[in-house]
Backbone bond lengths (Angstrom), bond angles and torsions (degrees), N, CA, C in turn:
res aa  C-N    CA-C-N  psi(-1)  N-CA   C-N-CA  omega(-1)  CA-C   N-CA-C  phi
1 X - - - 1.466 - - 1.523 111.52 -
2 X 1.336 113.71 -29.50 1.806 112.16 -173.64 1.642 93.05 -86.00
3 X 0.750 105.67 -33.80 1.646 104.29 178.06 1.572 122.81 -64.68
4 X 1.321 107.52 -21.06 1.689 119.09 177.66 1.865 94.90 -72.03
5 X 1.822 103.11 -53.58 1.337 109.51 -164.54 1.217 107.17 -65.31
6 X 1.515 133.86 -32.80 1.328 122.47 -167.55 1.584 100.57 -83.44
7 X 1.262 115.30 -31.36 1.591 105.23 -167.74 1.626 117.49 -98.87
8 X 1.165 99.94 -15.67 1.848 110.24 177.91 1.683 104.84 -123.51
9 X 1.085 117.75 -28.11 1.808 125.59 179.50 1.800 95.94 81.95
10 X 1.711 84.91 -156.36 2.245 85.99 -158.55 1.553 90.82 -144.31
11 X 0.942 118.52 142.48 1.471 127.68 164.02 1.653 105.43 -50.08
12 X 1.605 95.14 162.17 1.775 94.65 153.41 1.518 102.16 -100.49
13 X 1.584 96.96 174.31 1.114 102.28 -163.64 1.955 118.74 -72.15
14 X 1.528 117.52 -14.31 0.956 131.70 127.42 1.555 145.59 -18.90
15 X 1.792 102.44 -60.59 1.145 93.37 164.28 1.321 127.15 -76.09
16 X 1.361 103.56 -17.87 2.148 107.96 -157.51 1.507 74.75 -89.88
17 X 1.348 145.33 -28.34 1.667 109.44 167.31 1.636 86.64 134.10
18 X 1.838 128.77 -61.38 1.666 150.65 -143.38 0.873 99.40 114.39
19 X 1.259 112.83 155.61 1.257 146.72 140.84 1.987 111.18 0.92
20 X 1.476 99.06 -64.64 1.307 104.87 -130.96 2.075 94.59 -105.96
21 X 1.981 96.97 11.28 1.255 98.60 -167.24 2.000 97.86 -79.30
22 X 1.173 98.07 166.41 1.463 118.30 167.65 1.808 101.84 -11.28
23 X 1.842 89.28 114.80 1.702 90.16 167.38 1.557 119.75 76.71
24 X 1.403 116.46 -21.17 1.478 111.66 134.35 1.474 95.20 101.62
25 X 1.170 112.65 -131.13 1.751 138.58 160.87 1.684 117.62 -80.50
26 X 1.372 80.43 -32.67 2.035 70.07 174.22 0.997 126.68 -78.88
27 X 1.571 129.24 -23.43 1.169 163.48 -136.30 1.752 91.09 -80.06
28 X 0.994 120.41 136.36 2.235 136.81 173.97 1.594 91.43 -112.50
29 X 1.587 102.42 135.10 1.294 104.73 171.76 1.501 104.29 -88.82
30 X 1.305 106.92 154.44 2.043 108.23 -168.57 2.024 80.76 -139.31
31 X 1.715 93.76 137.88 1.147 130.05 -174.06 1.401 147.59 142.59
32 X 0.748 146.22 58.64 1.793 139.44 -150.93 1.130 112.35 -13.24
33 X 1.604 115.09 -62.03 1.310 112.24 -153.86 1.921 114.59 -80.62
34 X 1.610 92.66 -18.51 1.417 83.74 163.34 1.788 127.90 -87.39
35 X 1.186 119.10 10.89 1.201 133.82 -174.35 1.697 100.23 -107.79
36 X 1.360 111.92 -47.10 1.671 122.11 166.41 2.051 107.71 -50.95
37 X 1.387 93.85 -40.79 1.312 93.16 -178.84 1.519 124.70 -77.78
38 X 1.300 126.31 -38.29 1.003 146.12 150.27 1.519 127.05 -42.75
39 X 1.285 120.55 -27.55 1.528 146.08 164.78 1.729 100.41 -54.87
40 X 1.185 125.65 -33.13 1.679 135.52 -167.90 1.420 107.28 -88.98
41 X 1.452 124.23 -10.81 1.076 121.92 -169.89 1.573 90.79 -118.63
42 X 1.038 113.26 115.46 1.613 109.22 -177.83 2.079 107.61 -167.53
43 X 0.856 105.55 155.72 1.630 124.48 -158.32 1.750 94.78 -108.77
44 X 1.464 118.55 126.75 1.501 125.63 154.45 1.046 112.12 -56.84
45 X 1.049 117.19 -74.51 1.595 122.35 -176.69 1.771 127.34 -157.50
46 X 0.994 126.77 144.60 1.263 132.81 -161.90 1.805 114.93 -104.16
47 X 1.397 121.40 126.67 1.438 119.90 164.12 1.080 127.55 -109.13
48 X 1.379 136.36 171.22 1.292 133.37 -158.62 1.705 92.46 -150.82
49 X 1.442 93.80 129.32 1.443 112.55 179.89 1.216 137.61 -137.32
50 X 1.729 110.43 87.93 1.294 128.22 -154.36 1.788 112.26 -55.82
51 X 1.498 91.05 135.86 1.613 79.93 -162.03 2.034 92.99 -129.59
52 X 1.133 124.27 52.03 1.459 142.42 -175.59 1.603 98.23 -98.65
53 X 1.415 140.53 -33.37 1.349 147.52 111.92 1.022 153.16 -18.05
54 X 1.582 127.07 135.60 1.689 106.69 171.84 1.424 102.02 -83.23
55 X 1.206 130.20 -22.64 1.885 103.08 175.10 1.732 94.79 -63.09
56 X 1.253 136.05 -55.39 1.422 115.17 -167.30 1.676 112.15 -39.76
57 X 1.323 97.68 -62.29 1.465 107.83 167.10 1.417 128.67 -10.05
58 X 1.544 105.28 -68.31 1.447 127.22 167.19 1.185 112.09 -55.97
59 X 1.506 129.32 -52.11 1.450 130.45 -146.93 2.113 88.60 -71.74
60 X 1.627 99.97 -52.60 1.373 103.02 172.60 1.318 132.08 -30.08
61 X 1.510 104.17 -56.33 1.511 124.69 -179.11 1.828 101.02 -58.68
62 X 1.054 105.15 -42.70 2.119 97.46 -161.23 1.484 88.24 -89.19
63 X 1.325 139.85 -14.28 1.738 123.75 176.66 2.136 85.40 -82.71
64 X 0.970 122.41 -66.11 1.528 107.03 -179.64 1.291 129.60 -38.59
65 X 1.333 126.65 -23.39 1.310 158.48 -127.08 1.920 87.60 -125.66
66 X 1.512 109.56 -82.18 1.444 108.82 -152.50 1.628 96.88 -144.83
67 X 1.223 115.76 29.27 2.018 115.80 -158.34 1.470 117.97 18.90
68 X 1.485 108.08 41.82 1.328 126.34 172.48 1.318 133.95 51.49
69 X 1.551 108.12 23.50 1.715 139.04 147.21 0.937 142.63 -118.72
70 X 1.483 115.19 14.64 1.685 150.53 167.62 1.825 97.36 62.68
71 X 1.004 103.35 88.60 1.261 124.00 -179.53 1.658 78.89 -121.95
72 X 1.856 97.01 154.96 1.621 115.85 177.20 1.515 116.53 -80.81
73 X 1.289 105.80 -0.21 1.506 115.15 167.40 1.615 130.58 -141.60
74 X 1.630 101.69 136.41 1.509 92.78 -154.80 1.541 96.09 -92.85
75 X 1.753 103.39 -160.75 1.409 96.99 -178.61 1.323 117.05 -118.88
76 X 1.283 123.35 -142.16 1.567 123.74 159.84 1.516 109.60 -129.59
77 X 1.588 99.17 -167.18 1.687 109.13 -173.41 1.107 94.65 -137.50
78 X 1.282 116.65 -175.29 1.788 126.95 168.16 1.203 106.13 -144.57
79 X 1.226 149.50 142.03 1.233 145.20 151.16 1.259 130.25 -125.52
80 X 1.202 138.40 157.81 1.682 137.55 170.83 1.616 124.87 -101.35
81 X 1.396 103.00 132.83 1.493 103.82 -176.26 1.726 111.33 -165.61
82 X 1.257 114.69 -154.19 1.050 109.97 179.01 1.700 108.49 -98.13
83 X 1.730 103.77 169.35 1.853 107.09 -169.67 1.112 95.44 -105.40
84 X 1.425 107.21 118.16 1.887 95.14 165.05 1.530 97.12 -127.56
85 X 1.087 113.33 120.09 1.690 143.76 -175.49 1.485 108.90 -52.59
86 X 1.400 101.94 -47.90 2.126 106.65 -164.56 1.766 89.04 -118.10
87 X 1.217 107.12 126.95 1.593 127.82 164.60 1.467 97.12 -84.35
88 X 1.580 130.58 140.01 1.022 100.94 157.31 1.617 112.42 -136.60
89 X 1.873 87.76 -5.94 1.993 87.48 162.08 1.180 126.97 -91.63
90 X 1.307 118.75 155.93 1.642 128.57 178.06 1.432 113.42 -136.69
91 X 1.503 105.21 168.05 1.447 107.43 -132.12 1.630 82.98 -91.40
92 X 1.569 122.24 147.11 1.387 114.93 -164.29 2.057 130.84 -79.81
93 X 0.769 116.71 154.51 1.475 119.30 167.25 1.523 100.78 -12.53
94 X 1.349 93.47 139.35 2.093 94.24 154.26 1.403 95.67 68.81
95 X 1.487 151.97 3.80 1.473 133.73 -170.27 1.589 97.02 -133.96
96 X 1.071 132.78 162.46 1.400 152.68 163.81 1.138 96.81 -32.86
97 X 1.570 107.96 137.23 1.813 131.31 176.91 1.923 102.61 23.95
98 X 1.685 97.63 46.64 1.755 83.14 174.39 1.582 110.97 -80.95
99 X 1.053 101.31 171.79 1.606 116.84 -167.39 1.983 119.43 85.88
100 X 1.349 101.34 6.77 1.520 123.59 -167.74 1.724 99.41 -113.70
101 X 1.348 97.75 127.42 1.203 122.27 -162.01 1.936 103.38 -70.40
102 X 1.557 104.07 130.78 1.389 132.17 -156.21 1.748 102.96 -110.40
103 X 1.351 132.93 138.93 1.293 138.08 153.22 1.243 101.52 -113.35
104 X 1.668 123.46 107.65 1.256 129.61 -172.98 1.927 104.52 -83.24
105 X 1.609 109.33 -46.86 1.271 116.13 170.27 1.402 130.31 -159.86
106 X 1.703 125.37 149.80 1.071 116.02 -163.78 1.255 97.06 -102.28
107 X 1.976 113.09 164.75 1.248 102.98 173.76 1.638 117.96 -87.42
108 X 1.244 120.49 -175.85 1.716 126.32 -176.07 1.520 105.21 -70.37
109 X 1.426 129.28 2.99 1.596 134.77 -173.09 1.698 97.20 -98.71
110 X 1.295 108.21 100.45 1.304 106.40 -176.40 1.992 112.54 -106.32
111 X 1.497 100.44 128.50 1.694 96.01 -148.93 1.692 105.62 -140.50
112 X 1.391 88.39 -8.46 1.570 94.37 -166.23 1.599 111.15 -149.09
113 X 1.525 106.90 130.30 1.652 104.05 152.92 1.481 117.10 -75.50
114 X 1.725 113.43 169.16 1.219 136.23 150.34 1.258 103.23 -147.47
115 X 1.704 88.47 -166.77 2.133 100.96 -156.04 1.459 74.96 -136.04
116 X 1.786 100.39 136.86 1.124 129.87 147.02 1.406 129.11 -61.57
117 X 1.109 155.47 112.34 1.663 145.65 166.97 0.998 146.39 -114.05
118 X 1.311 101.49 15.59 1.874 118.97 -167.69 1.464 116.30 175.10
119 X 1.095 117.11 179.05 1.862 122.59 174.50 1.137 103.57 -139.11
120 X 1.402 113.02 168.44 1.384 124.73 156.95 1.542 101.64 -149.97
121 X 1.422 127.13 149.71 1.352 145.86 -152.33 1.529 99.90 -112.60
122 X 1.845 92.73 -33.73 1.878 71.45 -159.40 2.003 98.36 -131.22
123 X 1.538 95.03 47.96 1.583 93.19 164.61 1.449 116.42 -106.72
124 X 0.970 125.18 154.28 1.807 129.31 -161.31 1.273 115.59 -146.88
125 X 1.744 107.93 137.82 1.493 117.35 -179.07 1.683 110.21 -118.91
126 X 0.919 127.04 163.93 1.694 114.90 179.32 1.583 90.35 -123.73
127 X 1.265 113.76 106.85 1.445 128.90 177.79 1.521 110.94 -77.79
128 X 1.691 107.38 -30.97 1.778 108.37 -159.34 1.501 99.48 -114.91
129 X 1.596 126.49 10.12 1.363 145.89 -176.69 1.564 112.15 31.28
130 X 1.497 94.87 47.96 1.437 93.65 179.51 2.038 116.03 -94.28
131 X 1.537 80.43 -8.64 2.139 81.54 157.99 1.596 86.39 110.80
132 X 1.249 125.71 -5.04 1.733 116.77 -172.32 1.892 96.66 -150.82
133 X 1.462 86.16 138.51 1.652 109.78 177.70 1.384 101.17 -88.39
134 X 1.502 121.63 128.55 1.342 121.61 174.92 2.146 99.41 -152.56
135 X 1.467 86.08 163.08 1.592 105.10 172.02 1.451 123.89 -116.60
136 X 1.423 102.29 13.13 1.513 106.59 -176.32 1.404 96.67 -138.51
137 X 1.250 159.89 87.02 1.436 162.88 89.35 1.927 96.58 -112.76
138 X 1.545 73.45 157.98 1.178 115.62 172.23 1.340 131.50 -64.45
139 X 1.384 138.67 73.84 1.459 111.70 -133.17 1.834 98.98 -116.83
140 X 0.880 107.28 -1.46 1.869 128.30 -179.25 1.595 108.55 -120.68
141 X 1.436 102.13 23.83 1.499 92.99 159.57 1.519 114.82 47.21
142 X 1.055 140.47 21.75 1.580 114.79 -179.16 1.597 104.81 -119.66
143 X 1.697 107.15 49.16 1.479 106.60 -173.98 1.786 152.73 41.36
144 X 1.628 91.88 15.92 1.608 106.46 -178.36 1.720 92.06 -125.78
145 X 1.569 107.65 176.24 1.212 89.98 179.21 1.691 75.22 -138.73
146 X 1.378 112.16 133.26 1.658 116.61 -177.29 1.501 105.84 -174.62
147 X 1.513 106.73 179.01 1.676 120.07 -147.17 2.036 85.88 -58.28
148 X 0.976 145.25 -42.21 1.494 123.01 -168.23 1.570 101.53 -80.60
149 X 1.605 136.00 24.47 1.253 140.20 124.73 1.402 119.21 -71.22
150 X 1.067 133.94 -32.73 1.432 125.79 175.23 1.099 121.99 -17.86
151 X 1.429 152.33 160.86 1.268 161.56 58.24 1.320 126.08 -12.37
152 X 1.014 99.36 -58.62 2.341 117.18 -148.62 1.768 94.33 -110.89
153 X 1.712 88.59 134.29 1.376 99.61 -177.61 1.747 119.71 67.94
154 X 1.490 91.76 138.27 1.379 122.36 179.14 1.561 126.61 -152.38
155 X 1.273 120.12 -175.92 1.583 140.69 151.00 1.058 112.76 -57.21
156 X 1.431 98.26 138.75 1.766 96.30 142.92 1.833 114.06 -116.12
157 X 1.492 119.10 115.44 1.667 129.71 166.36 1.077 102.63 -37.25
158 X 1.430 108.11 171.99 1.666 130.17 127.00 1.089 117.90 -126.00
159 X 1.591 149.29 157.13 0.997 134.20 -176.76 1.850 89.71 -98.83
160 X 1.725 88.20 -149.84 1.612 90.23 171.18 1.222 109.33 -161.05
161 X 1.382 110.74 36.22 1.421 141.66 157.78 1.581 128.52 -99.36
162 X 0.947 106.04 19.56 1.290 114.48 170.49 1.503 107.85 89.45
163 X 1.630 106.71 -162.68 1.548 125.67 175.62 1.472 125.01 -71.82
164 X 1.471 103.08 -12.88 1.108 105.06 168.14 1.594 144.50 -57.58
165 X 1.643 89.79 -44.06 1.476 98.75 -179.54 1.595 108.21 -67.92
166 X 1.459 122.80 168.77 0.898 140.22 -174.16 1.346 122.78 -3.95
167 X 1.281 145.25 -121.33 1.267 134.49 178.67 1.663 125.94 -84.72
168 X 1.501 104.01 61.24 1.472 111.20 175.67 1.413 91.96 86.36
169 X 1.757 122.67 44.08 1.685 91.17 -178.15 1.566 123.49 129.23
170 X 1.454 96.06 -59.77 1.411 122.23 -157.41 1.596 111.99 -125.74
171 X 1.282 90.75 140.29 2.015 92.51 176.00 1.572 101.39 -144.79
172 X 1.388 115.85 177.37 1.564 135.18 166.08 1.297 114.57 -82.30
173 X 0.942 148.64 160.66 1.824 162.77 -87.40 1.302 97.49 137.48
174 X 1.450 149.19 111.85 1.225 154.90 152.18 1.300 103.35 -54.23
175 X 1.786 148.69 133.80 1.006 130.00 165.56 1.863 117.64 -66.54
176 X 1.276 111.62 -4.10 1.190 103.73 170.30 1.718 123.32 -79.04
177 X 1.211 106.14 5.69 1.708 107.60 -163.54 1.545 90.90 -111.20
178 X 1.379 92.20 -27.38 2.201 89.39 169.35 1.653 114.61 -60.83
179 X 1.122 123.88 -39.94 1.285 132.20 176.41 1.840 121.59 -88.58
180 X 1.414 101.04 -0.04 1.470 95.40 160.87 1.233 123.77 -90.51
181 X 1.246 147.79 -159.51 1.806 161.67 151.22 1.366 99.55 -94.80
182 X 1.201 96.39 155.24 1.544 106.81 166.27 1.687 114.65 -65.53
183 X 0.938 106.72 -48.10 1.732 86.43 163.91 1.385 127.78 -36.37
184 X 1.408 87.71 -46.83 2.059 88.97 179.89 1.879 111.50 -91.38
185 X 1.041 113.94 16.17 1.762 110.41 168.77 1.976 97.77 102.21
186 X 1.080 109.33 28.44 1.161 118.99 -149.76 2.205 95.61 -112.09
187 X 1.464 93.05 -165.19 1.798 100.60 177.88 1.419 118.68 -123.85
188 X 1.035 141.15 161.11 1.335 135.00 159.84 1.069 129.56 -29.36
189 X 1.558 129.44 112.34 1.835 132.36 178.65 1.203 106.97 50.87
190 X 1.436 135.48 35.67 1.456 131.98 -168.53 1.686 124.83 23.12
191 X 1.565 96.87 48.54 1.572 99.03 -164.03 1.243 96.32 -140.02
192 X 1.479 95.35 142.36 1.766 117.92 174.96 1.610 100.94 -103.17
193 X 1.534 109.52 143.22 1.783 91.42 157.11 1.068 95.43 -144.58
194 X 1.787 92.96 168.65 1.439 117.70 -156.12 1.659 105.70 -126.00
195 X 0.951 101.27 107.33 2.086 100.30 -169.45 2.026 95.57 -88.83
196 X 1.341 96.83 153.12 1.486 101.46 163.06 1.354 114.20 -123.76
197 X 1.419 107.92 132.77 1.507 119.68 -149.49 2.065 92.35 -87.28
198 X 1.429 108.31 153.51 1.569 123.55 -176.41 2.235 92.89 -90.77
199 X 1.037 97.52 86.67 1.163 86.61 159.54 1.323 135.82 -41.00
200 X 1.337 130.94 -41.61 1.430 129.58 168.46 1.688 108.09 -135.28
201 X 1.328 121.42 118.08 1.077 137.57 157.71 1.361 135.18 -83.85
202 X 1.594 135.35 106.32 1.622 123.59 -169.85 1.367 86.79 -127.79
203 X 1.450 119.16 100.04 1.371 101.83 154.66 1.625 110.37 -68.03
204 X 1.623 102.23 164.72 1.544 116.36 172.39 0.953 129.64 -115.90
205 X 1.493 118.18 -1.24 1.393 114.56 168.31 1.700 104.51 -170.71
206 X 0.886 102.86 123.92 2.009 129.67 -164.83 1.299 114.96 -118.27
207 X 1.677 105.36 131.96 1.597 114.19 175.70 1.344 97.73 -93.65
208 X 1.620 118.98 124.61 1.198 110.74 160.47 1.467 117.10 -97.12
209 X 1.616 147.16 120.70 1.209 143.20 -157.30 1.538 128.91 -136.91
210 X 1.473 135.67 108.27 1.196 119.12 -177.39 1.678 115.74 -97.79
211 X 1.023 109.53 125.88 1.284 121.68 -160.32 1.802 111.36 -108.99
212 X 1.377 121.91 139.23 1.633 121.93 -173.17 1.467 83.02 -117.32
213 X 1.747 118.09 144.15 1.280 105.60 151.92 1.978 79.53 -163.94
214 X 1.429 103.54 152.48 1.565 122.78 170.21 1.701 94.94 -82.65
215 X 1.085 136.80 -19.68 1.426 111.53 -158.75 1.757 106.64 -159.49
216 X 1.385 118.06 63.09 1.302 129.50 170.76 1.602 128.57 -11.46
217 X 1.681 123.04 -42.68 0.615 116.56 168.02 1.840 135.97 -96.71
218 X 1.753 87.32 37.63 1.520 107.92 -170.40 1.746 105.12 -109.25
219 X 1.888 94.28 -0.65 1.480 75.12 -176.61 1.654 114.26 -159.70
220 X 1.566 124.66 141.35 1.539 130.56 -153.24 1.824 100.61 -104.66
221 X 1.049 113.78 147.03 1.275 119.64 -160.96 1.873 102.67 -126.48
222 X 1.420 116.21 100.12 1.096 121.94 -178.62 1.826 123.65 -112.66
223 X 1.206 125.95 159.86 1.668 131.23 -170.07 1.351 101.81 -141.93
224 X 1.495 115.06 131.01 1.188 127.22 -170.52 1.613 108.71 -152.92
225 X 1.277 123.68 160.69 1.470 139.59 -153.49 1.542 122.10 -147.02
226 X 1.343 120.61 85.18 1.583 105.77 160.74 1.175 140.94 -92.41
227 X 1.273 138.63 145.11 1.863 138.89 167.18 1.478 97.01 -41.51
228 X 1.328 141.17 -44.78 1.314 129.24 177.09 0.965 138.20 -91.45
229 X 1.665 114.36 127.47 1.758 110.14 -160.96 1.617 109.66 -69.81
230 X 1.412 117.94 -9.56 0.763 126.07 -161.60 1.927 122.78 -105.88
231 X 1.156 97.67 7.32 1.379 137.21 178.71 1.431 110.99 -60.80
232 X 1.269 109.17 117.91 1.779 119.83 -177.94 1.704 100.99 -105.18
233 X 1.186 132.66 -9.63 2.076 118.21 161.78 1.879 80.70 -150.71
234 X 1.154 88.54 155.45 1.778 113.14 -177.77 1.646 117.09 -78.76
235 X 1.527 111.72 148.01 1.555 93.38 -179.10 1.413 104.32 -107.72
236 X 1.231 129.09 22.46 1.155 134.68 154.02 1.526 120.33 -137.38
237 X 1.349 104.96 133.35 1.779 110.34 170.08 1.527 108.22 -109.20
238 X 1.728 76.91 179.53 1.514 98.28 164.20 1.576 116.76 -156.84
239 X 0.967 121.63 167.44 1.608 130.77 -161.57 1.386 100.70 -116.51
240 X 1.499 125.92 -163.25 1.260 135.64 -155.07 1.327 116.26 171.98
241 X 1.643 132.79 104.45 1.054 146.11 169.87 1.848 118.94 -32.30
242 X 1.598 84.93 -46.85 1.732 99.63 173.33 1.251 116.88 -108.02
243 X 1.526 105.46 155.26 1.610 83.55 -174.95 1.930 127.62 100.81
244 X 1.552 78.24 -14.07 1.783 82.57 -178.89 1.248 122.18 -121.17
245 X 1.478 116.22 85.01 1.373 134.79 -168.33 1.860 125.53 34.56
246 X 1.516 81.39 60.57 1.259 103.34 -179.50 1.529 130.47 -121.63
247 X 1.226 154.52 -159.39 1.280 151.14 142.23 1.534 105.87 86.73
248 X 1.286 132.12 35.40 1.394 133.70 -170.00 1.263 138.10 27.31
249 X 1.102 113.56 176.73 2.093 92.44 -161.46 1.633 99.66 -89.14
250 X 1.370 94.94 107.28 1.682 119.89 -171.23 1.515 100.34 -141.07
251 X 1.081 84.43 157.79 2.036 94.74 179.58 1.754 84.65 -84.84
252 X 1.453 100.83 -176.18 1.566 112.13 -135.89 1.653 92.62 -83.77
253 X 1.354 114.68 -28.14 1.834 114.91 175.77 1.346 118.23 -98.92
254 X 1.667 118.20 -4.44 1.292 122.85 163.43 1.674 106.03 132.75
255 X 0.909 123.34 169.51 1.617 132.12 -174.84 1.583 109.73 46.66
256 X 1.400 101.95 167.92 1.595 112.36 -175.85 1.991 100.60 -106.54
257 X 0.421 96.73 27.57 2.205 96.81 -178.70 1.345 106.08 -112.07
258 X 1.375 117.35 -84.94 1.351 135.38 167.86 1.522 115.35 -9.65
259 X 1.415 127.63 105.96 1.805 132.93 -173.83 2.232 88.86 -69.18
260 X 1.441 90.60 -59.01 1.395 98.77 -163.88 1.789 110.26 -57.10
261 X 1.450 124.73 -37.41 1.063 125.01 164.55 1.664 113.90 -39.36
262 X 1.575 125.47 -69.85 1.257 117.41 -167.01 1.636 105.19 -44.23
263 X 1.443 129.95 10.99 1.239 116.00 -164.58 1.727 105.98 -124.76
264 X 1.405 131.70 96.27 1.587 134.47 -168.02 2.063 107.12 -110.27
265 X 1.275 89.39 135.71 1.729 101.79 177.59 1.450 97.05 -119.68
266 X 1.433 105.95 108.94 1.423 113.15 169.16 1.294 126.54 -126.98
267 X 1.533 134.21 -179.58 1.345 128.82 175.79 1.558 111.83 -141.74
268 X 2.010 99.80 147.78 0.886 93.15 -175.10 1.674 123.26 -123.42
269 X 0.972 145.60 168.01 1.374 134.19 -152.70 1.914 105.00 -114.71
270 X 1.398 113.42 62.95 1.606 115.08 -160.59 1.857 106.58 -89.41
271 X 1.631 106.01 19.02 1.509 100.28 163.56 1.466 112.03 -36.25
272 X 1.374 128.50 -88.20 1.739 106.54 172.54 1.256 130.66 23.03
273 X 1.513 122.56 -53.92 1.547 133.32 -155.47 1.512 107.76 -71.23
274 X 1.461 110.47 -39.65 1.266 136.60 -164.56 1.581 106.24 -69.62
275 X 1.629 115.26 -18.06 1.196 88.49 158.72 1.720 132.17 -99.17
276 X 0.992 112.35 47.66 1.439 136.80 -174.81 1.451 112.70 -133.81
277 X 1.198 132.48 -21.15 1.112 148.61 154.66 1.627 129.23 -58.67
278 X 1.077 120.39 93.35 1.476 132.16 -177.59 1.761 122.50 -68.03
279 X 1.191 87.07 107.33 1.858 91.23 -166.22 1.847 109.46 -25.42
280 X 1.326 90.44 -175.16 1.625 101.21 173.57 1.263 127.86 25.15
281 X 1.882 124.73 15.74 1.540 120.59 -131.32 1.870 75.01 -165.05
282 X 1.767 85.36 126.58 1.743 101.61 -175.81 1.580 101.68 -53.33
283 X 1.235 137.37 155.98 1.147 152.20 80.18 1.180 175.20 20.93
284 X 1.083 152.43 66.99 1.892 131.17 -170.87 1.769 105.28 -109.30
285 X 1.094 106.69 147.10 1.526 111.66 167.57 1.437 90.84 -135.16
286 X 1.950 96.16 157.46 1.175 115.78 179.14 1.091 108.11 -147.85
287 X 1.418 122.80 155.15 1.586 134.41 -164.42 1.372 102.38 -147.33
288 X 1.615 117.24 118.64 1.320 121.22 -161.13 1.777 109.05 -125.17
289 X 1.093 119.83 123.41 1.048 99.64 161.39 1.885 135.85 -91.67
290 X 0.455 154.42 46.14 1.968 160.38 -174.46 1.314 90.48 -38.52
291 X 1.996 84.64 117.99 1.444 113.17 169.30 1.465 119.94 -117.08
292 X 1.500 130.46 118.27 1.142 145.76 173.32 1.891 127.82 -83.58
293 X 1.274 82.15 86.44 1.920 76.58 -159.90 2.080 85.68 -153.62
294 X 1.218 92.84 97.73 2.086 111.31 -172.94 1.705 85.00 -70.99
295 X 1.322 111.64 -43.35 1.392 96.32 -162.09 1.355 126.04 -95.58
296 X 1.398 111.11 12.28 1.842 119.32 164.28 1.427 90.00 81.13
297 X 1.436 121.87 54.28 1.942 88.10 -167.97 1.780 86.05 -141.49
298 X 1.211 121.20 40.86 1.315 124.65 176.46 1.726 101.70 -157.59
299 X 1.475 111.46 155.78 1.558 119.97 178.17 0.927 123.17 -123.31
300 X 1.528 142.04 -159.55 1.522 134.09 -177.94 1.341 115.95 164.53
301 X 1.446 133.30 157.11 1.500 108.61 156.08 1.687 77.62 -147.60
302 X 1.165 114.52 -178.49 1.678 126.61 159.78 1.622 102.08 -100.98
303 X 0.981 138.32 107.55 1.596 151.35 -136.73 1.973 81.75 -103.47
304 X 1.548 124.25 -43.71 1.240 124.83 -173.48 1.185 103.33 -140.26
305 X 1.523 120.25 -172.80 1.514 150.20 163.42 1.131 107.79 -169.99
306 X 1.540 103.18 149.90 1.478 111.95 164.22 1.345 111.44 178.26
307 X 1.729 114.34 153.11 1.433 113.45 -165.47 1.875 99.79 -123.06
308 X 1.496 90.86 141.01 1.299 111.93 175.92 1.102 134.24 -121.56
309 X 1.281 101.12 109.01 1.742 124.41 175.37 1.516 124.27 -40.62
């Protein structure tokens, strides 16, 4: 998924329509200019910061805190796990922000990101109900004593469902559930990541393309460039995060019914090419589609092409 955003970028939530518009999750957005637009929103590069540890712990806390060069503003995280819609514990009487809605544990069905946005040091759950919050016993038996012993202190989420969920939004994260697996009530690879956003994006030169196909995930979408105008395959390519025999066997905007669905106009961001390209000095580009289908049992045409300056 960070790899779609850094190399193709993401709609706003505006353009992709919600969640809940036409076609759902399966649904491909079709248009140039919203794919051109979406190209501006794009990520340098992404880290991952194991947090099964108290240095992860820490390292977490000072990027939320100050992105860990004391800047006056901190950052966020993202993580993957499971969705659970209704919170229904809260943090108890007598303890820090009690009466404030608690995620004690997730299940091993991991289906969904959220965003990290804050800490707190001194909120507490009693996991082993022995009547006292502590960070030093053992409370899972497995003979070490470390951060999935915790009690005290956590996260604060966001979902991305609105105001609804839990407290306007937002809930607590035990730091011990950061350092479990989803087997144990825990998150994905015990890892948060932290993308850094491209402040200004110009691509310079864009395939705009309408594409027919019965069966999306039958087919990889590549851009390539030769010094000779006269050039029948390219001596340089390029690949594509999206687009590469993916999205299940769906017509090209999603579902199998829809005539107009099998039919998607998208764009692609092939600045890259240009550095293979020798100033003042003709050209060829090429736009290929490669179709994977042994058993003849899917169709297609490229309906258009075209390159943008």
């Amino acid at each position: 998924s960070w790899q779609v955003i850094r190399t193709a970028g993401t709609p706003t939530v505006n353009e992709w329509g919600g969640w809940y518009s036409y076609g759902g999750p399966k649904r491909w957005l079709s248009g140039y200019n919203l794919y051109h637009s979406a190209m501006k929103n794009r990520i340098s590069e992404v880290y991952a910061i194991h947090i099964d540890n108290e240095d992860g712990i820490l390292t977490l806390k000072h990027w939320l805190n100050d992105h860990l060069n004391g800047e006056a503003t901190g950052g966020l995280a993202n993580f993957y796990s499971t969705y659970i819609g209704t919170i229904t514990n809260v943090l108890p009487d007598g303890t820090p922000e009690a009466g404030k809605k608690i995620l004690t544990a997730f299940t091993s069905n991991v289906n969904h990101s959220q965003t990290i946005v804050g800490y707190n040091d001194s909120i507490r759950w009693d996991y082993n109900g022995d009547g006292q919050y502590t960070n030093n016993i053992d409370i899972n038996n497995d003979g070490v004593v470390n951060v999935k012993d915790w009690e005290i202190g956590g996260v604060i989420f966001c979902n991305t469902f609105g105001t609804t969920f839990a407290d306007q939004g937002y809930c607590y994260l035990p730091y011990c559930k950061l350092a479990c697996l989803p087997t144990e009530g825990g998150i994905w690879n015990n890892t948060v990541y932290v993308p850094f956003v491209k402040d200004e994006v110009y691509p310079q030169i864009t395939y705009t393309a309408t594409i027919r196909h019965t069966s999306r995930n039958k087919i990889k979408l590549t851009a390539g460039i030769s010094t000779n105008p006269n050039a029948t395959v390219p001596d340089h390519t390029m690949e594509f995060s999206v687009f590469n025999y993916q999205g299940g066997d769906q017509y090209m905007q999603g579902d199998t019914v829809s005539e107009s669905n099998k039919t998607l106009e998208l764009g692609l961001d092939v600045s890259p090419l240009l550095n293979y390209a020798i100033p003042d000095s003709a050209c060829k580009f090429f736009f290929n589609v490669i179709e994977n289908d042994h058993n003849n049992e899917d169709n297609g045409a490229i309906v258009h092409f075209g390159l943008m300056d």
